[in-house]
N, C-alpha and C positions, 0 to 999 in steps of 0.2 A: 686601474680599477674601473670596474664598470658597475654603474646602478642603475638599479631597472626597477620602477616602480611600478603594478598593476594592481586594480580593485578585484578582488575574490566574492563570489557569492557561495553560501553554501545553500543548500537545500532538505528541505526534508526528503526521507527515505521515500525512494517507489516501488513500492511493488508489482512484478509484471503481469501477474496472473489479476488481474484488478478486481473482477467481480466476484473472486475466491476472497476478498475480504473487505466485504461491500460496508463494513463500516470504518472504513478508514478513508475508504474514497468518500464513501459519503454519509453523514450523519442519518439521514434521512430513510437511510436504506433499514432501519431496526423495524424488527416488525414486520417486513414485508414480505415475508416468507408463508405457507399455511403454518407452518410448524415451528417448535424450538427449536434453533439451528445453532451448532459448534464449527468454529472454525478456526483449523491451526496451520501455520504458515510457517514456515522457516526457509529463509534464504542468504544466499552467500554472493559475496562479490567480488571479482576479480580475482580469486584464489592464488593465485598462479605468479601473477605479476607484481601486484600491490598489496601484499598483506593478508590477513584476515579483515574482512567487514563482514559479519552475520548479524543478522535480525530475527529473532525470533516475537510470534504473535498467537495470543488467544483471546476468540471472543465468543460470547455466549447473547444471541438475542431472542424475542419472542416478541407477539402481539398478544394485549389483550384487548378485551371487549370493553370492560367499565372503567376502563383507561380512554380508549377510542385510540389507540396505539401501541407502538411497540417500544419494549424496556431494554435496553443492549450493554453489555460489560466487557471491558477490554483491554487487556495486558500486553502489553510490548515492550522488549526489550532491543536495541542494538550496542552492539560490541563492535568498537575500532581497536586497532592490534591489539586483540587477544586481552579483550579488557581495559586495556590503558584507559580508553575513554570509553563511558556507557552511560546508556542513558535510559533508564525506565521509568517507564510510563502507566498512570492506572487511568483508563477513562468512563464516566458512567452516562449514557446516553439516553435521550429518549427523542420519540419519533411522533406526531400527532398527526395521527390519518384521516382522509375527507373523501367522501365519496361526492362527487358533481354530478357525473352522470353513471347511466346503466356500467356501460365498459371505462369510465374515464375516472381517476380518483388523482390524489395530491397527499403529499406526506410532507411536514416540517419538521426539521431534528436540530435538536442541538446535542453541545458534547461540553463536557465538562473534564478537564484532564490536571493530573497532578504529576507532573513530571520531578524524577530527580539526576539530576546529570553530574556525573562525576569526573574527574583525572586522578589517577595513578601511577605514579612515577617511580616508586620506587624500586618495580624490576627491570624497570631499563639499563642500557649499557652507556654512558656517557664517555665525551672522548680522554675525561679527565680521570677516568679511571681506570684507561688503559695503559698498560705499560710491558716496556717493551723483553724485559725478561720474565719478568714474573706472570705476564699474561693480565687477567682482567682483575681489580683489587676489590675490596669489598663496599666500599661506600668513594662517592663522590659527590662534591658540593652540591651537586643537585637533587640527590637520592633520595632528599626527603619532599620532592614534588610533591601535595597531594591539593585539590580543592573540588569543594564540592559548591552545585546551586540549585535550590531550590526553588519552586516557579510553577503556578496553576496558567493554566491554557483555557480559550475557548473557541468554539467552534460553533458554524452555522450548515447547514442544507437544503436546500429543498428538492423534492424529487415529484416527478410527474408521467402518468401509465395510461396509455389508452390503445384498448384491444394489445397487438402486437409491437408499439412504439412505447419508447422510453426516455425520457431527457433527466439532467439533474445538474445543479450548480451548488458546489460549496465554499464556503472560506474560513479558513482554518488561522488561528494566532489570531483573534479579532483586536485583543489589547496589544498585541505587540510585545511579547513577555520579555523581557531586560535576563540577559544567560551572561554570565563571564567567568571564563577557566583561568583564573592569573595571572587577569587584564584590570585594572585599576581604571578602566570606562567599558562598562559595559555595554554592551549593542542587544540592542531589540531584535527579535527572529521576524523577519518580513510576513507580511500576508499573503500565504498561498491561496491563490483564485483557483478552483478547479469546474471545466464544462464538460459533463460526458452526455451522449446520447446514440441513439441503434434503435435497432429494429429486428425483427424475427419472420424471416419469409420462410412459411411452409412447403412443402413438395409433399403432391399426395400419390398414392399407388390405385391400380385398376381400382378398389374398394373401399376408394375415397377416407384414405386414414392417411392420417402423416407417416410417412417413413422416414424423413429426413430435413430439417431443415439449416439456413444459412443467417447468421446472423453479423450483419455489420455495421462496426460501431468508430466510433473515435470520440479520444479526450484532449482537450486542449488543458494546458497547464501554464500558470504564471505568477513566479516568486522572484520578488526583487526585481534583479538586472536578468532574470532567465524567463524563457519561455518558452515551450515546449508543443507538438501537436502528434499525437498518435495515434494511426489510423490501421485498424484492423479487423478481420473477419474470422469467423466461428463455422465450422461444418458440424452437426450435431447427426448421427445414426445409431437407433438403438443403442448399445450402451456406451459406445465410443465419440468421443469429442476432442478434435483441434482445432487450433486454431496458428494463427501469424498476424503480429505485430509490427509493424514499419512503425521506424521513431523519426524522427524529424524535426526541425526548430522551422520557425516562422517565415524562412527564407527556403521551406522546403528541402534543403539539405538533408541527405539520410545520415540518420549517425549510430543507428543500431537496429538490430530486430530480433522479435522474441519467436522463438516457435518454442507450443504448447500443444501437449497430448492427454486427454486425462479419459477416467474408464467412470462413468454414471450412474448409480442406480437409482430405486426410487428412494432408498434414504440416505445414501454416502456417496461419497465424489473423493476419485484420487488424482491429482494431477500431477503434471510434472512440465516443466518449463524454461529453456536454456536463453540466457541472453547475451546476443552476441554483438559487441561494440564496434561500427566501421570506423570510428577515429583511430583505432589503432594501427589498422591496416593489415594486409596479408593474413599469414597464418597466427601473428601474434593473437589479432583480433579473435582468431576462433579459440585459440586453448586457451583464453586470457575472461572467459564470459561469467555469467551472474548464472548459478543454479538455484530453482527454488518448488519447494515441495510443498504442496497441501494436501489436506485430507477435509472433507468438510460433514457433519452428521446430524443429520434430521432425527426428533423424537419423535417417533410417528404414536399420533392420539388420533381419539375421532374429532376432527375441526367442529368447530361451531363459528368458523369465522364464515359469515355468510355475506354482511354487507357491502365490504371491499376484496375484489379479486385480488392472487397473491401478483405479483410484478413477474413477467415473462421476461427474463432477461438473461446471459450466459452463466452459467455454474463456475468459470473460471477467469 
């Protein structure tokens, strides 16, 4: 017999198209739009290899004025095999905006979230209710798995805009919220620390109008025993936008990368974006990756937001 002991971290969900659902990255981000923006997300992992993990996300935000910021609503749900474990979420956010100077403003968010996480056990096949003539039986000792936990979250961010630059830090789980699935000691969900920031370099044509620009960004990330750096760029042309992600850990190691294509108008953005994992290796690593789809949709009004500019920053 051999035993082998090792400490597991889990993590929260990431999403690759990051700024396709800017309030998840970051609280801060509500509001920071001209207009009232929708944004829906759905993505899958590893399909192929390791089961179903989908996540599905909606969020709806806006800025007002006799608020001095923006009000944001957020639903998400993830599914591990096909249900067994899920975990949805309702979050209500608000964002408080500062203008400093002419081009330079600051926004503070927080989030307030009410999670419910479940197990489901009862369509599983266990090995005790296999047999070997009759095939799979109908109940086994453990068939009546089920538990559920209940658990409010909070969240912090701040974000920060001047001219064509961007930065933003948040952290997420501030109380450390206590989850246990049919564990009799429950464990606290770590504090995700999250830093993103970028920039937007124009390229102008003979008649000095933008036709095209390049935007390059990265996020560092740090929950628990993990920590994470990704570093990537954006090419934006009239209505077409990609982009390429490189993932990395601390010791600069590549351990994946996202490429992203998405089509832009002035009110809706479709994108699409394949993630593809190098710990696998070879070709496993390619048909083995994370698909995830947005759509994101401006209500377009006439603004009256005049005192703080909306944040220049990528659509996906």
């Amino acid at each position: 017999m051999i035993l082998i002991t090792k400490q597991l971290y889990s993590q929260d969900v990431e999403f690759s198209q990051y700024y396709a659902n800017p309030l998840y990255l970051n609280p801060a981000f509500a509001g920071s739009d001209d207009y009232a923006r929708l944004s829906l997300n759905y993505k899958t992992i590893l399909p192929t290899s390791f089961g179903d993990y989908s996540t599905y996300s909606a969020s709806l935000d806006k800025y007002y004025d006799n608020l001095s910021g923006g009000i944001g609503f957020q639903i998400m749900n993830d599914r591990q095999a096909q249900g067994v474990i899920n975990d949805l979420g309702f979050n209500l956010i608000y964002s408080y905006h500062l203008k400093l100077r002419k081009k330079w403003a600051i926004a503070t968010g927080f989030r307030l979230g009410y999670n419910i996480k479940t197990l489901n056990g009862n369509n599983l096949t266990y090995p005790d209710m296999l047999d070997p003539v009759n095939g799979v039986s109908s109940a086994g000792v453990e068939s009546g798995l089920s538990q559920k936990s209940l658990y409010f979250d909070f969240s912090f961010g701040m974000l920060t805009w001047y001219d064509n630059y961007y930065a933003g830090i948040s952290v997420d789980h501030l109380t450390n919220p206590k989850i246990s699935l049919g564990s009799d000691d429950p464990g606290p969900i770590g504090r995700k620390y999250t830093f993103h920031g970028g920039m937007e370099i124009p390229f102008y044509n003979s008649l000095q109008r933008v036709h095209m620009t390049v935007s390059p960004n990265l996020i560092f990330q740090m929950q628990g025993g993990s920590s994470k750096l990704n570093l990537g760029v954006y090419l934006n042309k009239t209505y077409l936008t990609t982009g390429i992600w490189l993932k990395t850990n601390t010791n600069f190691d590549l351990t994946g990368c996202v490429l992203m294509l998405g089509y832009i108008t002035d009110y809706s953005t479709f994108a699409y974006s394949y993630d593809v994992p190098f710990y696998l290796g070879g070709f496993s690593g390619i048909i083995s990756g994370g698909h995830e789809v947005t759509f994101l949709y401006k209500f377009m009004y006439k603004s009256k937001r005049k005192k703080i500019k909306a944040i220049k920053c990528p659509k996906i």
